[in-house]
C-alpha positions in Angstrom: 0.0 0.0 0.0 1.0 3.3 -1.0 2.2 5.6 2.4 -0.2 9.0 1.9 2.3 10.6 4.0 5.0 11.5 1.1 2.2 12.0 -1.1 1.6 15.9 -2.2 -0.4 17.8 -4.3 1.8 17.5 -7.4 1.5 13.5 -7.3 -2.3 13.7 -7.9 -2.1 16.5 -10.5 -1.2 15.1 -13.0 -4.0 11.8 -12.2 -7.4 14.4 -12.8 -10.2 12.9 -14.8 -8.4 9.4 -14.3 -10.4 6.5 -12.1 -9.7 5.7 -8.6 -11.1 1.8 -8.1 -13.2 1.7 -5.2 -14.8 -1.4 -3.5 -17.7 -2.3 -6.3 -17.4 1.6 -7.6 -15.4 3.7 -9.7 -14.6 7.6 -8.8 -13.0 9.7 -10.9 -10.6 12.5 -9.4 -11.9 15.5 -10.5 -9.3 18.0 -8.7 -6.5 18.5 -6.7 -6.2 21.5 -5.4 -3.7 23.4 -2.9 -5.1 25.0 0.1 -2.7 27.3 1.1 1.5 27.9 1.6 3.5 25.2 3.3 3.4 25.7 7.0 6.9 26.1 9.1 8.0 22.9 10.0 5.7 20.7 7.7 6.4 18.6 5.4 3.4 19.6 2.5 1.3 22.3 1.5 -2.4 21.2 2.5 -4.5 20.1 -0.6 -7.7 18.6 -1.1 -9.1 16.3 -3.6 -12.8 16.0 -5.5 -13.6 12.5 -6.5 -16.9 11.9 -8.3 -19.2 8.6 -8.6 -22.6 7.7 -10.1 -25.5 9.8 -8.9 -27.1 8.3 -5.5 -23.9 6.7 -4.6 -23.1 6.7 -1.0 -20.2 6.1 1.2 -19.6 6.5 4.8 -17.4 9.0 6.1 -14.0 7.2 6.4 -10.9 5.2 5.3 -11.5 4.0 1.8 -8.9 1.7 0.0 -8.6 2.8 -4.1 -6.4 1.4 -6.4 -4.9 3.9 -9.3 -2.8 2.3 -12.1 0.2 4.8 -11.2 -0.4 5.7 -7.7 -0.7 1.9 -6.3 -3.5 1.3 -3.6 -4.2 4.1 -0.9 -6.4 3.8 2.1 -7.9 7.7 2.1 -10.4 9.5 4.5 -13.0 10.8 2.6 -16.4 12.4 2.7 -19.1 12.7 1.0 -20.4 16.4 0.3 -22.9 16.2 -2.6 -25.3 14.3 -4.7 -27.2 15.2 -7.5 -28.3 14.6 -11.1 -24.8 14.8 -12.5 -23.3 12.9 -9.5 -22.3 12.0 -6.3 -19.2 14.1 -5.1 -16.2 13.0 -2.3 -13.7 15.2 -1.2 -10.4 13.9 0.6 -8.4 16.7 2.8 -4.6 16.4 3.2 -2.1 18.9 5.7 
């Protein structure tokens, strides 16, 4: 399993729009985004990442394992914050 702690911002950048295999579902990683400027003494800038499913998809709050073809399998905390006609919508916070 890939360790999310040397993982940044600029390892999931280039991944947008490519699936994340999760459980019986696919979600696609629709952003990666930086939060703010590297705090003193840390090792990353905070970023978050927007995953998408199927509408009416849900998920509890909490460690999912994915799989990615480059990025390996990673056991992230995410959380759902939408669902609608165009989708269901996760979002996974790293500092």
């Amino acid at each position: 399993m890939t360790s999310l702690e040397t993982l940044t911002h600029a390892d999931f950048a280039p991944v947008e729009s490519q699936p994340f295999v999760l459980e019986q579902t696919t979600l696609m990683l629709e952003s990666a985004q930086l939060l703010s400027q590297i705090r003193a003494g840390a090792s990353r800038a905070p970023f978050s990442l927007l995953f998408s499913g199927p509408p009416g998809l849900r998920l509890q709050q909490g460690i999912h394992t994915m799989s990615h073809a480059s990025l390996g399998t990673l056991a992230i905390f995410i959380t759902q914050v939408g669902d609608g006609p165009n989708g269901s919508k996760f979002e996974a916070i790293f500092t």
